[in-house]
PAMIKE-582867 format. One record per atom (N, C-alpha, C, O): residue in three letters; x, y, z. Coordinates in steps of 0.2 Angstrom, whole numbers, plus 2048, in hexadecimal, padded with zeros to 3 digits. Layout:
N
ALAXYZ;...
//
This chain:
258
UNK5E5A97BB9;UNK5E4A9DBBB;UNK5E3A9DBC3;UNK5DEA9ABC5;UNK5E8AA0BC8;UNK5E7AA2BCE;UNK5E2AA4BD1;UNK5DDAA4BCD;UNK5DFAA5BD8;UNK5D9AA6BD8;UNK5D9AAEBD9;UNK5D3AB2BD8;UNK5DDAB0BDA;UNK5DEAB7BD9;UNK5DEABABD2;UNK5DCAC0BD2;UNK5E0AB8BCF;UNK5E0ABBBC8;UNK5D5AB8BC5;UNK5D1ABCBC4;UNK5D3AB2BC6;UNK5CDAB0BC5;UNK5C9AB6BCA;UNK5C3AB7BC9;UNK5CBAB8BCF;UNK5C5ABBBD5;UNK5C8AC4BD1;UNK5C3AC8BD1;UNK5CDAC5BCF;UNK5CFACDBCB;UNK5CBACDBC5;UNK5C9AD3BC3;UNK5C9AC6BC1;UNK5C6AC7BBB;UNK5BEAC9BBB;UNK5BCACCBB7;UNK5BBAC5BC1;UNK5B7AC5BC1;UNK5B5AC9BC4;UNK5B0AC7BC7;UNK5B6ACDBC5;UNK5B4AD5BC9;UNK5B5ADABC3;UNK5B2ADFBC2;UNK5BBAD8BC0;UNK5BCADEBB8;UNK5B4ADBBB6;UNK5B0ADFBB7;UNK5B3AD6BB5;UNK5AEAD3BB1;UNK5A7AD6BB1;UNK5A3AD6BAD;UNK5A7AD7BBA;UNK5A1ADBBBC;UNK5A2AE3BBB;UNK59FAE6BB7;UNK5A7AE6BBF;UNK5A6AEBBBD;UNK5A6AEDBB5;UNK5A4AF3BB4;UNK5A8AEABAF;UNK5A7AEDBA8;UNK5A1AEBBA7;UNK59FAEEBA2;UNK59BAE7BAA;UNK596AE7BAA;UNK591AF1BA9;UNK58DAF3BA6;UNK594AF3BAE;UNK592AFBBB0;UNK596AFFBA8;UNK59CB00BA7;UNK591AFFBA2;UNK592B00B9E;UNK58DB06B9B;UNK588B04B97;UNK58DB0DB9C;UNK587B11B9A;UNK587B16B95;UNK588B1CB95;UNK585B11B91;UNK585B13B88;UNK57FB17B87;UNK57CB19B8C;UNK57EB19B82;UNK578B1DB80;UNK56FB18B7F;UNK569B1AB7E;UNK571B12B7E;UNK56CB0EB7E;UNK569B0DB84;UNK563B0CB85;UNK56FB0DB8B;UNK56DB0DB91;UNK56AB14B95;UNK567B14B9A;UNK56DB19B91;UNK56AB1FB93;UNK561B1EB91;UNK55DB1EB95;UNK561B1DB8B;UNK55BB1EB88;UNK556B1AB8C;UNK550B1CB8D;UNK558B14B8D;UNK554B0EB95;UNK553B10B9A;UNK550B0DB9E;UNK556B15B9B;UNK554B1ABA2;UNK54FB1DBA3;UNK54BB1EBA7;UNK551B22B9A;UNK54DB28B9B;UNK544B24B99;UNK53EB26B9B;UNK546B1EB96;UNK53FB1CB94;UNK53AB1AB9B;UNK534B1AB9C;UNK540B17B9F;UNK53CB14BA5;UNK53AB19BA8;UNK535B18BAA;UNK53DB1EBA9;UNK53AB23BAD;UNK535B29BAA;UNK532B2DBAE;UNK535B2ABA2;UNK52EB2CB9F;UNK529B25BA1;UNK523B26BA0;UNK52AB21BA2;UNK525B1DBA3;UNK522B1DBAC;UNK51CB1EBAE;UNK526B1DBB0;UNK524B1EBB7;UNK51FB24BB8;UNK51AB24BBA;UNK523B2ABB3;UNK521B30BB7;UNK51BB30BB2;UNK518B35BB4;UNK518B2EBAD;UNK515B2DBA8;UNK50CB2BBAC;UNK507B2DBAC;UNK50EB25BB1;UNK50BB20BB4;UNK507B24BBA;UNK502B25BBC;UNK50DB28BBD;UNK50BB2DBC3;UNK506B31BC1;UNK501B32BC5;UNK507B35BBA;UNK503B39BBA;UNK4FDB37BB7;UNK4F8B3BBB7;UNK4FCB32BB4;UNK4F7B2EBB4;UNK4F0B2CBB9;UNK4EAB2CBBA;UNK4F6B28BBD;UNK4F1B28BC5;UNK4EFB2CBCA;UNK4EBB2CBCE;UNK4F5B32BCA;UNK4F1B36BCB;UNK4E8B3ABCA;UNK4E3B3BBCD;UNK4EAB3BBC3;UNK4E6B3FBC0;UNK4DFB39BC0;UNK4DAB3CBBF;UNK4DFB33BC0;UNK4DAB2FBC0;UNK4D7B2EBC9;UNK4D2B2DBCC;UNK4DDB2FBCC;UNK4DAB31BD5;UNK4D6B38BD5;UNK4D1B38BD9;UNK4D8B3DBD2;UNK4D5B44BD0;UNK4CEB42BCD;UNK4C9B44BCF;UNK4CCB3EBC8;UNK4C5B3BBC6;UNK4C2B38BCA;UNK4BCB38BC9;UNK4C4B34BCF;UNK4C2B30BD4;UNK4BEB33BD9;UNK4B8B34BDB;UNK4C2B34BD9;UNK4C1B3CBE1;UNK4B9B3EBDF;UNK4B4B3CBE2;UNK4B9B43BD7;UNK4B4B45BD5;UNK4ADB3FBD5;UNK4A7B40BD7;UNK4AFB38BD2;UNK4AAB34BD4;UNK4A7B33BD9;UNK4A1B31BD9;UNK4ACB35BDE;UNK4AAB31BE6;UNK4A6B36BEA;UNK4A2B36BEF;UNK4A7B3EBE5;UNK4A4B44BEA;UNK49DB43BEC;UNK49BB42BF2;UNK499B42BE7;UNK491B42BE8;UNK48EB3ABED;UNK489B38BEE;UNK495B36BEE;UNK492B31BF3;UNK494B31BFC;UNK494B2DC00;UNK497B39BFC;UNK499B3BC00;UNK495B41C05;UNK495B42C0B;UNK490B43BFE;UNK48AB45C02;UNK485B41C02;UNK480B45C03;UNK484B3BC01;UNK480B34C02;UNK47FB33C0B;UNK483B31C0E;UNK47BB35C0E;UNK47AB33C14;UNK475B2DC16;UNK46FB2DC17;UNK47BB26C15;UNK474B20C18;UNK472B21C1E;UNK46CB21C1D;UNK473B21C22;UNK470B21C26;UNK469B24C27;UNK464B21C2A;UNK46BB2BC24;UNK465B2EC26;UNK45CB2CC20;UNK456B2BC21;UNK463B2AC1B;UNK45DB25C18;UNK45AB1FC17;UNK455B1EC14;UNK45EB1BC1B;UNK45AB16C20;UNK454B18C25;UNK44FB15C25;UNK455B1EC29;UNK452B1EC2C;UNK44BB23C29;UNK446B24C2C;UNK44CB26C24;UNK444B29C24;UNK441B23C1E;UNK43BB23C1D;UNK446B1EC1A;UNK440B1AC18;UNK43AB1BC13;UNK435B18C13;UNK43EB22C0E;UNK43AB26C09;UNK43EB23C03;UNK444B22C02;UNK438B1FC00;UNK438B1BBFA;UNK43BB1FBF4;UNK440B1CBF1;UNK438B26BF3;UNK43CB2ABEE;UNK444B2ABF0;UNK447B28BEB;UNK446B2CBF5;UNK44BB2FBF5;UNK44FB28BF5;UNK454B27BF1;UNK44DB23BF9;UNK450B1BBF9;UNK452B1BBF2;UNK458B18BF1;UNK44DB1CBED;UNK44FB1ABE6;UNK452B1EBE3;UNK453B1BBDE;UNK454B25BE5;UNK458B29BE1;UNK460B29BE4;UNK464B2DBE3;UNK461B25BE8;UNK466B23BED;UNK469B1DBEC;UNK46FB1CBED;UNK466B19BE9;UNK467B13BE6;UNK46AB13BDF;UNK46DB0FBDC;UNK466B1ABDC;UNK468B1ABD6;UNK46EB1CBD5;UNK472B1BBD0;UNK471B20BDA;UNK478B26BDB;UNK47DB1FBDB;UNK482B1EBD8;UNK479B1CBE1;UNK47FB16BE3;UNK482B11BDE;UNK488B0FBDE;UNK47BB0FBD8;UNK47FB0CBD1;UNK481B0FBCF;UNK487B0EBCE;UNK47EB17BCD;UNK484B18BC7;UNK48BB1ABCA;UNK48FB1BBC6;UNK48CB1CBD2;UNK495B1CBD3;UNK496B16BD3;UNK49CB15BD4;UNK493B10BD3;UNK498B08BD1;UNK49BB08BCA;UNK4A0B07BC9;UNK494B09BC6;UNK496B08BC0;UNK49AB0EBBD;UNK49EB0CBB9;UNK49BB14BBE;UNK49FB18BBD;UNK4A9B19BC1;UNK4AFB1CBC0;UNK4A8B15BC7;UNK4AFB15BCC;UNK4B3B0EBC7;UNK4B9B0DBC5;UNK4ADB08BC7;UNK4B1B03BC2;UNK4B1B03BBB;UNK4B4AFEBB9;UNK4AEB07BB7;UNK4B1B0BBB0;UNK4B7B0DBB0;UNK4BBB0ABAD;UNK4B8B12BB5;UNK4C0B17BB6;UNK4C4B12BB7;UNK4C8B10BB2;UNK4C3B0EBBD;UNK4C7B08BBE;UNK4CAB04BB8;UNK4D0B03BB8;UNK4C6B02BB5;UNK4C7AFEBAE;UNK4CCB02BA9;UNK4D0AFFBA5;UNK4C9B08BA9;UNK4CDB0DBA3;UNK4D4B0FBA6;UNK4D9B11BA3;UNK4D4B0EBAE;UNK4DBB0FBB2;UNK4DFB08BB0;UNK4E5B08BB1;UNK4DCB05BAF;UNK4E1AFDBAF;UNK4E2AFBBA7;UNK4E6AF7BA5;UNK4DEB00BA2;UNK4E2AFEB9E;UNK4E4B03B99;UNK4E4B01B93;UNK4E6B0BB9B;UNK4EAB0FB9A;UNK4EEB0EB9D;UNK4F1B13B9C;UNK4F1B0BBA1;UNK4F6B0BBA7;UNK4FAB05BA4;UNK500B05BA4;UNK4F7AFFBA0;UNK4F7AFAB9D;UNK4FDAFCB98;UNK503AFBB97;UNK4F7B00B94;UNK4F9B02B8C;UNK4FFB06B8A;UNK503B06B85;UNK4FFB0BB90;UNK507B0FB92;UNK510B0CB95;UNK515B0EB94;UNK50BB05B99;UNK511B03B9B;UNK514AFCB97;UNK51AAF9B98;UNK510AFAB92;UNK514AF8B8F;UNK516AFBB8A;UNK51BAF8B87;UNK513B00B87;UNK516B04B81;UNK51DB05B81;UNK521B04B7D;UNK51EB08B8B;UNK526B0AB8C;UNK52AB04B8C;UNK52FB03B88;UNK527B01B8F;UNK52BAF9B8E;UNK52CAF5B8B;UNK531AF1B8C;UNK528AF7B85;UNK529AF2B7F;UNK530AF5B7A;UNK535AF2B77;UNK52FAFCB7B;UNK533B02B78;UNK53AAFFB7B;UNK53EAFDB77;UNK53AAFFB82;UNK541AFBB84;UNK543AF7B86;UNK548AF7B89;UNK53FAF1B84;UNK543AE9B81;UNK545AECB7B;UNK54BAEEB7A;UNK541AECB76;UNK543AECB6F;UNK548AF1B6F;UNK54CAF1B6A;UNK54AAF6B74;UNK551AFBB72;UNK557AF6B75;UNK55CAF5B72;UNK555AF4B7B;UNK55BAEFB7D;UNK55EAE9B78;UNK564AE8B78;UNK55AAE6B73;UNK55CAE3B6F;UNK55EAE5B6A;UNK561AE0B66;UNK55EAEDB65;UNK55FAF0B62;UNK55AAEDB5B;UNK55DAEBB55;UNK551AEDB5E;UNK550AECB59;UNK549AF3B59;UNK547AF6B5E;UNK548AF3B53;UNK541AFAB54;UNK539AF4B56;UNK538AEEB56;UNK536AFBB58;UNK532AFAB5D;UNK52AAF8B56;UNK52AAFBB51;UNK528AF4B57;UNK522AF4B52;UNK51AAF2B57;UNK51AAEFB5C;UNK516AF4B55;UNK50FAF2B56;UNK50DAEBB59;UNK50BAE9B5E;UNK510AE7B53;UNK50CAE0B54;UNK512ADFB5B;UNK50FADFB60;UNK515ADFB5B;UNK51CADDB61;UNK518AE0B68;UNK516ADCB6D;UNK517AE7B67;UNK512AE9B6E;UNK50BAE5B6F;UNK509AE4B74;UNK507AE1B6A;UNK502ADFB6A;UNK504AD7B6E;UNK500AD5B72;UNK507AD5B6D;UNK50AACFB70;UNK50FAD0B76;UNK510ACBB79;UNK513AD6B79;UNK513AD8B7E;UNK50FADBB83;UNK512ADBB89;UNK508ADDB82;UNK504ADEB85;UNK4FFAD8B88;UNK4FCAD9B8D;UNK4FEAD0B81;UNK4FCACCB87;UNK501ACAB89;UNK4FFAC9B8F;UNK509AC9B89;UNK50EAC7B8F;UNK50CACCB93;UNK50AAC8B97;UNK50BAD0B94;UNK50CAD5B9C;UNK504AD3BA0;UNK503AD3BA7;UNK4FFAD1B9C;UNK4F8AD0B9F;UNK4FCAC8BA2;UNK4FAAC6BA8;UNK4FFAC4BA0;UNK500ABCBA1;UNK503ABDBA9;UNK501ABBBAE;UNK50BAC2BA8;UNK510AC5BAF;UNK50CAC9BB5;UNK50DACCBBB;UNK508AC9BB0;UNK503ACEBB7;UNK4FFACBBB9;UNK500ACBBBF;UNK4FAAC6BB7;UNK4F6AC1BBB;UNK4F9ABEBC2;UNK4F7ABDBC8;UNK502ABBBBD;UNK504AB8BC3;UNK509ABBBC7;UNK50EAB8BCA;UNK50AAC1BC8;UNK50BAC7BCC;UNK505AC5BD0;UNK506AC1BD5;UNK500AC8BCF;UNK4F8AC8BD2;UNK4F8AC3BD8;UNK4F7AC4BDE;UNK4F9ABCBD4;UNK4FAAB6BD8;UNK4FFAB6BDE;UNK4FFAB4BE4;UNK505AB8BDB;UNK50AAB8BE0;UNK508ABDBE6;UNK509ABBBEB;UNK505AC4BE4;UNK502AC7BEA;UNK4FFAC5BF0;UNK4FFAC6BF6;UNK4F9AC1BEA;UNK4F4ABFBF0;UNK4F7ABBBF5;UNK4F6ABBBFB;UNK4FDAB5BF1;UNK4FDAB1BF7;UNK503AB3BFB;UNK504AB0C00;UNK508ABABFA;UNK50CABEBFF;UNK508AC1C04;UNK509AC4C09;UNK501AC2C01;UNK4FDAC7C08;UNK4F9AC1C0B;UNK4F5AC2C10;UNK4FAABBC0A;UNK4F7AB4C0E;UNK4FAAB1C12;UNK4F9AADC17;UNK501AB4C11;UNK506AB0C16;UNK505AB3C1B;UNK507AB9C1B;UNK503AB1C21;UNK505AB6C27;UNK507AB2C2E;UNK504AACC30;UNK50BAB4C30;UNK50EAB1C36;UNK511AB6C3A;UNK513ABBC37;UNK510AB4C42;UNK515AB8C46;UNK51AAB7C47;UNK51EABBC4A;UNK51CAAFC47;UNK523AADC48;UNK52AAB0C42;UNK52BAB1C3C;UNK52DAB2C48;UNK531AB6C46;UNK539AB2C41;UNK53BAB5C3C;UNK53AAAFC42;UNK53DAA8C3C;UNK539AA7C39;UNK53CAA8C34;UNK531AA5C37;UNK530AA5C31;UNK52DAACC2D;UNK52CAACC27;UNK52EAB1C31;UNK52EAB6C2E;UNK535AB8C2A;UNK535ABBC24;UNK539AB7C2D;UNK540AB8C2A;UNK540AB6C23;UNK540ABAC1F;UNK53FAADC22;UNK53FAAAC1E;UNK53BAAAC17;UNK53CAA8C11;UNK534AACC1A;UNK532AAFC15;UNK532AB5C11;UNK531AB6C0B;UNK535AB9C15;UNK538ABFC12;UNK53FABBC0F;UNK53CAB9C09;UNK542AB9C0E;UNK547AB7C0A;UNK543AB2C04;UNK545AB2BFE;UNK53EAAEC05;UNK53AAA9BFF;UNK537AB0BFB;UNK537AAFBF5;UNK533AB6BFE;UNK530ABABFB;UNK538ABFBF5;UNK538AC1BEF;UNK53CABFBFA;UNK542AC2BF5;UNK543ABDBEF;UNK543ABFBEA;UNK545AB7BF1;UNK546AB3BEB;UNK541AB1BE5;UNK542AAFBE0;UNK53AAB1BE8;UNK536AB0BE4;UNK534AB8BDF;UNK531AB6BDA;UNK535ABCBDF;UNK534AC5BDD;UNK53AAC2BD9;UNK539ABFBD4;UNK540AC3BDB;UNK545AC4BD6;UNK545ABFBD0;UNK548AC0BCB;UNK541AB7BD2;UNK541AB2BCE;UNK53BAB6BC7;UNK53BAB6BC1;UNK538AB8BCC;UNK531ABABC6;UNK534AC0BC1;UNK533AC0BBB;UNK538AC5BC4;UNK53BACABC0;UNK541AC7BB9;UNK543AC8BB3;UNK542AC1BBE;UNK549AC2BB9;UNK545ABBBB3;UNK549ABABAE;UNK541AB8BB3;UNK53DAB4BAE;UNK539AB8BAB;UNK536AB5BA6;UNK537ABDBAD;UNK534AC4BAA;UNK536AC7BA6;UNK531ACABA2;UNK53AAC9BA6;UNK541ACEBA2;UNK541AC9B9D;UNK53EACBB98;UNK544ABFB9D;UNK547ABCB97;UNK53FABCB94;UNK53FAC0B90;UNK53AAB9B95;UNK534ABAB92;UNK534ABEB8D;UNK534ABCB87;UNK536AC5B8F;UNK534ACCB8B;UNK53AACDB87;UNK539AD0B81;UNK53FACBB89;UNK546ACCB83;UNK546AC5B7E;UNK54AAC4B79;UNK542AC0B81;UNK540ABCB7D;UNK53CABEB75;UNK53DABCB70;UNK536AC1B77;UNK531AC4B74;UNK533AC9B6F;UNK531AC9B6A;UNK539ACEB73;UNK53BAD2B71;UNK540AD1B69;UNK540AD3B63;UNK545ACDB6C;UNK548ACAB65;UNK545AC6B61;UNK546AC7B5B;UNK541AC1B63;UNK53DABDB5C;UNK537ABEB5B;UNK536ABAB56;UNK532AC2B5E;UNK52DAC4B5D;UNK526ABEB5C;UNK522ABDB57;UNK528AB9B61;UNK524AB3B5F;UNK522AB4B67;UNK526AB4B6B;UNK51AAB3B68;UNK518AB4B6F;UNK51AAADB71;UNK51BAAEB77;UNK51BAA6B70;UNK519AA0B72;UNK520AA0B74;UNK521A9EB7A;UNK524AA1B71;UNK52DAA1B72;UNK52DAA3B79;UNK52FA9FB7E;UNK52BAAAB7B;UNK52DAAEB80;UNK52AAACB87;UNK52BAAFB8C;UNK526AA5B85;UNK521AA2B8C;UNK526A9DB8D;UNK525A9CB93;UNK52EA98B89;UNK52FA94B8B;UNK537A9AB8D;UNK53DA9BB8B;UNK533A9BB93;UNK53AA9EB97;UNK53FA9AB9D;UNK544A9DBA0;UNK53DA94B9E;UNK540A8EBA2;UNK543A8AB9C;UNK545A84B9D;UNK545A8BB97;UNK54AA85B92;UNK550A89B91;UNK555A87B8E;UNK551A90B94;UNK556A94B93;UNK558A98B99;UNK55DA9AB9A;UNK552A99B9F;UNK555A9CBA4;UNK559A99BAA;UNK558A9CBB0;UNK55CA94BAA;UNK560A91BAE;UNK566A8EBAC;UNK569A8BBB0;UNK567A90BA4;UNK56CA8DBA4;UNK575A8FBA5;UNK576A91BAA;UNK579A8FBA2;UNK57FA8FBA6;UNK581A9BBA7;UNK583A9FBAB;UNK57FA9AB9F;UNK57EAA2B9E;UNK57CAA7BA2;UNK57DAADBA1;UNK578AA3BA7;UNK574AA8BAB;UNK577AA8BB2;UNK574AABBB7;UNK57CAA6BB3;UNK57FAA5BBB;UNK582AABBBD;UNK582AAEBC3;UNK587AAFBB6;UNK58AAB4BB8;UNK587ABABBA;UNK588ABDBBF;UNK583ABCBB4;UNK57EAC0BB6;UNK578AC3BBB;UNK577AC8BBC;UNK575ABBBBD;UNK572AB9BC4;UNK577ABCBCD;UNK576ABFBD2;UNK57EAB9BC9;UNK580ABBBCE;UNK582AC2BD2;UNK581AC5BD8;UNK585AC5BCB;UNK587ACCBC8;UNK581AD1BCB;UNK582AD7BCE;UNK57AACEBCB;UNK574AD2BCC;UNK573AD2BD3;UNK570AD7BD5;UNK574ACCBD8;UNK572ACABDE;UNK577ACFBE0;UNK575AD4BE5;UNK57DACFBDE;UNK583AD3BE4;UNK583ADBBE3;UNK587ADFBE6;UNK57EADDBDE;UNK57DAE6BDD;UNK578AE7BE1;UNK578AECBE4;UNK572AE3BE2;UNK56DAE1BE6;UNK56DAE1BED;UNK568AE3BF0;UNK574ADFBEE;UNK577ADFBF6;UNK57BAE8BF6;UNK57BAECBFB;UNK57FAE8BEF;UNK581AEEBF2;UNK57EAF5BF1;UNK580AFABF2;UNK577AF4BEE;UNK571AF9BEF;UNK570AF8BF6;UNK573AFCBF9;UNK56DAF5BF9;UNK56BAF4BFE;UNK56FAF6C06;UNK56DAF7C0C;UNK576AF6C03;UNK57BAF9C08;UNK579B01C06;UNK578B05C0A;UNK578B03C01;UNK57AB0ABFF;UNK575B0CC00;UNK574B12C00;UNK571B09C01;UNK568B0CC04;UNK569B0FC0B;UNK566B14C0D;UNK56DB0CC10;UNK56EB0EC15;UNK570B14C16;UNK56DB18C18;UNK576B14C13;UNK57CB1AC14;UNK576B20C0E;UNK575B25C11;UNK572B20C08;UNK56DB24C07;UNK568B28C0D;UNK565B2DC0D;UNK567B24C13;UNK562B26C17;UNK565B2AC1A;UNK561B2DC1E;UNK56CB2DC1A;UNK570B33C1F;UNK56FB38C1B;UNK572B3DC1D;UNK56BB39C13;UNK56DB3FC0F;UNK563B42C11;UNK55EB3FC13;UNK563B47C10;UNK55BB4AC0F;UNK557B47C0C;UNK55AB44C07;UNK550B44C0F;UNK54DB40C0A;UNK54BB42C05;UNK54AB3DC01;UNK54AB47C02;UNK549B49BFB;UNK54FB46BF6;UNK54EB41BF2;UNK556B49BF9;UNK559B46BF5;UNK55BB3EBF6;UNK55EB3CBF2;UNK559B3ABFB;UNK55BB36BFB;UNK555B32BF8;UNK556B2CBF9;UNK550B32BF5;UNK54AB2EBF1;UNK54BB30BEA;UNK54BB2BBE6;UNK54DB37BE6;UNK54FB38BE1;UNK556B33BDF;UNK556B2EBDB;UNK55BB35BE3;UNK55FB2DBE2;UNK55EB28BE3;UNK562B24BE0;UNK55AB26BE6;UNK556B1EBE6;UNK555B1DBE2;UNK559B19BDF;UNK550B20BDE;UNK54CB1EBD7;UNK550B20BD2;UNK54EB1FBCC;UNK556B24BD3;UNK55BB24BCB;UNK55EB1DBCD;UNK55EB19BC9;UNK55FB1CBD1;UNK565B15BD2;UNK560B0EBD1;UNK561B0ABCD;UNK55CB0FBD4;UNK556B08BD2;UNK555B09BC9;UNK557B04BC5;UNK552B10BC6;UNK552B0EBC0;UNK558B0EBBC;UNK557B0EBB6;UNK55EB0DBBD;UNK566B0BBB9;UNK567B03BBC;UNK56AAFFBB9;UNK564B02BC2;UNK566AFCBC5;UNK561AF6BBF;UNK564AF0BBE;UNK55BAF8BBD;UNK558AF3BBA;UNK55BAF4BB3;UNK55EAF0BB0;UNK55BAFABB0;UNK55DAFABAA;UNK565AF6BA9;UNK567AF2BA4;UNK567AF8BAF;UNK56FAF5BAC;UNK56FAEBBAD;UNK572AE7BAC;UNK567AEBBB2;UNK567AE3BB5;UNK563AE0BAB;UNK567ADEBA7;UNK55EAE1BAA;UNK55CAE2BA3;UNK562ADFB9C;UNK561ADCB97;UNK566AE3B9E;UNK56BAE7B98;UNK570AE1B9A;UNK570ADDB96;UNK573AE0BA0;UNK577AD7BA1;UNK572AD2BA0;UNK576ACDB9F;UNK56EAD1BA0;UNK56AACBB9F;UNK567ACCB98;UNK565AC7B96;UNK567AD2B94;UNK567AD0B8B;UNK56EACCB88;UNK56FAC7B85;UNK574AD1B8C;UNK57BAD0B8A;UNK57CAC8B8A;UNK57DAC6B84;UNK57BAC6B8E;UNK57DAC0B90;UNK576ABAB8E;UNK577AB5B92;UNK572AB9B8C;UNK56CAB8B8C;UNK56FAB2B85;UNK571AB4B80;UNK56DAADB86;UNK570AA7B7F;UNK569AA4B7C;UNK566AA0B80;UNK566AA5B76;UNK560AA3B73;UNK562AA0B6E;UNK565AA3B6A;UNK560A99B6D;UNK562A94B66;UNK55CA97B62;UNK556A99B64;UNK560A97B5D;UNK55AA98B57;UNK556A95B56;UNK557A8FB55;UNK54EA97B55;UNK549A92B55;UNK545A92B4E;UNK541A8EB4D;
//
C-alpha cells in the first residue's frame, strides 16, 4: 500500500469514527441532565449557605472583644459553634448529593455505552471507583497548585506535563469505568495498566489528540461570534467531544476474558 492510499485510509478511518447514533444522542443528553442537574444543585446549596452565613454577619468581634461581657462573650460563641457545625453539615450533604447524582448519570452512561442496563449493585461499586479517582484528582491538584515558578520555560513545560498528565488520568479513568461497566467486578476495573497501553490503544489516543488540537483551533475562530453564543457552542462541542472520545475508546477497547 502506497503511502497515499495508507494516509487516505486513515483519515476515512478517523472521520467514520464521527458516528452519531441514537446511543450517542442519548450520552449527551445524559451528560448534560447531569451538568445542568449539578448547577442547580450548587447553586441552591450557595442559597442555604448565604442563609447560614447571615446571622455571623451581624456578629461584631470586635466590639465584642472590647466590652468583654461574659454573657454576651458566651452567646457569641455559641452562634460561632453552631455556624461551624451547621456550614460543615451542608458541606458534607453538598459532597455527597453531588456524589450520588453524578454517578447515577455516569454510571447510567457507561453501562449504555456498552449496551448493557443499569443495575444498583454496578452503581454501588461505581461510586467507591469515583471516591478512589477523586482522592487522586485531589492529589493531583494539590501538587499543580504547589508548583510555582516564574521562569517562563519551566512554565511552558509544565504546562505541557500538567496536559499530559489530565489527559493520562482521563483516559485510565474512562478504561477503569468501562472496565467496571462490562464485567461488573470492582477488582478488574483497578487493573487498568495490563490493558491500557497496549497496541489497541494507539489509534484512538491518537484520533483523540488531533480533535484536541482541532477544538483548540476552533476555539479561536469561536471567540469572533457573541459570547453567549460562543460558550453555548463550547459546551455542546465539549459534551460530543467526550461522548464521541468515550464511545472510541469502548469501540476499540480489547478485554481477555477473565
Amino acid at each position: 500500500m502506497t503511502k497515499e492510499k495508507l494516509f487516505s485510509r486513515n483519515i476515512k478511518d478517523y472521520l467514520d469514527t464521527f458516528q452519531f447514533d441514537k446511543n450517542f444522542l442519548k450520552t449527551v443528553l445524559l451528560d448534560w441532565g447531569l451538568y445542568t442537574s449539578l448547577f442547580v444543585i450548587i447553586n441552591f446549596w450557595s442559597f442555604l449557605a448565604q442563609k447560614i452565613i447571615e446571622p455571623m454577619n451581624a456578629l461584631d468581634l470586635e466590639s465584642l472583644q472590647a466590652s468583654m461581657n461574659t454573657a454576651q462573650a458566651e452567646a457569641s460563641l455559641s452562634l460561632i459553634q453552631g455556624f461551624i457545625i451547621q456550614f460543615v453539615l451542608a458541606l458534607l450533604l453538598l459532597i455527597i448529593v453531588v456524589l450520588a447524582v453524578y454517578t447515577l448519570f455516569k454510571s447510567n452512561i457507561w453501562k449504555s455505552l456498552v449496551n448493557k442496563k443499569f443495575n444498583w449493585k454496578y452503581y454501588g461499586k461505581a461510586t467507591s471507583l469515583n471516591l478512589i479517582w477523586g482522592d487522586i484528582a485531589l492529589l493531583l491538584i494539590l501538587f499543580f497548585t504547589s508548583a510555582f515558578t516564574t521562569n517562563k520555560i519551566l512554565i511552558f513545560l509544565l504546562r505541557i506535563f500538567i496536559f499530559i498528565i489530565v489527559g493520562l488520568f482521563f483516559y485510565l479513568r474512562s478504561i477503569s469505568f468501562i472496565i467496571l461497566a462490562k464485567e461488573d467486578k470492582f477488582k478488574n476495573s483497578l487493573k487498568i495498566f495490563k490493558i491500557a497501553f497496549k497496541k489497541w490503544a494507539i489509534k484512538p489516543v491518537i484520533y483523540i489528540v488531533i480533535t484536541v488540537v482541532l477544538l483548540s483551533i476552533g476555539s479561536y475562530l469561536l471567540g469572533l461570534l457573541p459570547t453567549i453564543v460562543s460558550l453555548v457552542i463550547s459546551a455542546l462541542l465539549i459534551l460530543m467531544f467526550w461522548t464521541w472520545a468515550r464511545v472510541l475508546i469502548v469501540k476499540n477497547l480489547k478485554i481477555k476474558k477473565r
